[in-house]
C-alpha positions as CSV (number, residue, x, y, z in Angstrom):
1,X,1.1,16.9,-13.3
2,X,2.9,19.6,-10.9
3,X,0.3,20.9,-8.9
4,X,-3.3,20.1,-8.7
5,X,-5.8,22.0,-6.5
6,X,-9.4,22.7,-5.8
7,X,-10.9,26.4,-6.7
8,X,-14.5,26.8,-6.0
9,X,-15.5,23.6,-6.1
10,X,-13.2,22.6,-10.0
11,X,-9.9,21.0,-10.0
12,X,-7.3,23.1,-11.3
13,X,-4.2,21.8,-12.5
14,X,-0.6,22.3,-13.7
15,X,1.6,20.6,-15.9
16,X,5.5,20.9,-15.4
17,X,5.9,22.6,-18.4
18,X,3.3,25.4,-17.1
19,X,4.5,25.8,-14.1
20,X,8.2,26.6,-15.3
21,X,6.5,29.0,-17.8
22,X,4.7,30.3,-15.1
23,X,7.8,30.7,-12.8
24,X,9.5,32.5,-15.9
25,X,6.7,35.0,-16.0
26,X,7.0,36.0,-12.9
27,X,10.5,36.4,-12.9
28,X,10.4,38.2,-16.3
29,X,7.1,40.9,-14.0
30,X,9.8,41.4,-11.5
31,X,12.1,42.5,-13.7
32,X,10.0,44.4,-15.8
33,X,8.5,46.3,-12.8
34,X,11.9,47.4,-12.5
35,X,13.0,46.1,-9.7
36,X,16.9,46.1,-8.2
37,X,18.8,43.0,-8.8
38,X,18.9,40.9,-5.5
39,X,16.4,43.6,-3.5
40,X,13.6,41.1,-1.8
41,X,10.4,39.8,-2.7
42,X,7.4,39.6,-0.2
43,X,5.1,36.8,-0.6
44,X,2.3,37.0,1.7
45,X,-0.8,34.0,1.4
46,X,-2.2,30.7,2.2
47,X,-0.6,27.3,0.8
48,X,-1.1,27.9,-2.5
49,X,0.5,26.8,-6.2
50,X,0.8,30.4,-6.6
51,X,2.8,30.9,-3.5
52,X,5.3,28.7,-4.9
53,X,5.6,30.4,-8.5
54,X,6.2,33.7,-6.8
55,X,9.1,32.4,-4.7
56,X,10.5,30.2,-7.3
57,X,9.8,32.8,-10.2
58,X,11.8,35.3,-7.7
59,X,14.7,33.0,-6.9
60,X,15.2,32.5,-11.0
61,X,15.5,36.5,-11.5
62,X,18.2,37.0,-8.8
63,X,15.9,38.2,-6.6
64,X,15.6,37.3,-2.4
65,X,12.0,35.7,-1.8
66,X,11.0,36.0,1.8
67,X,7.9,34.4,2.9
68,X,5.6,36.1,5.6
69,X,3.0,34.9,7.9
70,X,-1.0,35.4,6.9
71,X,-1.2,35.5,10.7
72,X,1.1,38.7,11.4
73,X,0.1,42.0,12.5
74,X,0.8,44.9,10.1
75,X,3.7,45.7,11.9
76,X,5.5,42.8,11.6
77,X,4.4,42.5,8.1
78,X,6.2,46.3,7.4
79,X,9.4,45.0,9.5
80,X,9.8,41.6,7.2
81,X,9.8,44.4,4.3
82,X,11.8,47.0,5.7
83,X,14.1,44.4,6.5
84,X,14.4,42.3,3.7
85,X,14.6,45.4,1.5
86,X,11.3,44.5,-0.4
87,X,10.6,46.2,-3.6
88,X,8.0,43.6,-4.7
89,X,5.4,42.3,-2.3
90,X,2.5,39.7,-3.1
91,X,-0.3,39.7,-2.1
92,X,-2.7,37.0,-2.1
93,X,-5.9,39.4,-1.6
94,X,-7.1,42.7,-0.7
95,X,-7.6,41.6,3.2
């Protein structure tokens, strides 16, 4: 087991072999979106298994992951994209 963590009260878990395939998918989205080779990826959330496949699953494609603080204004969170030339950004929720 790669990851195990607690959602709503039931364990949730993943193998190595899921998360890989799960890192490959994401990659695969980015590309698919049709996003530039090396432009960045936003990932903005908590500590999270997901967190993890979006930066990893970014890395794989050739793309720059850049991580950025739940706690940051929306200002900062528009100068970390601006800056890291973001094309993707994740997003952990609506809020």
């Amino acid at each position: 087991i790669a990851y195990i963590c607690n959602r709503n009260g039931s364990n949730r878990s993943w193998t190595w072999k899921k998360l890989c395939h799960e890192i490959d998918l994401f990659g695969k989205a980015c590309i698919a979106v049709g996003a530039s080779e090396r432009s960045g990826v936003n990932i903005i959330g908590f500590n999270a298994p997901e967190w993890n496949i979006a930066f990893y699953g970014a890395i794989c494609a050739n793309f720059i992951s850049a991580g950025v603080y739940t706690t940051n204004a929306s200002d900062a969170c528009l100068y970390v994209a601006e800056h890291s030339e973001a094309e993707i950004i994740v997003l952990e929720d609506k809020a």
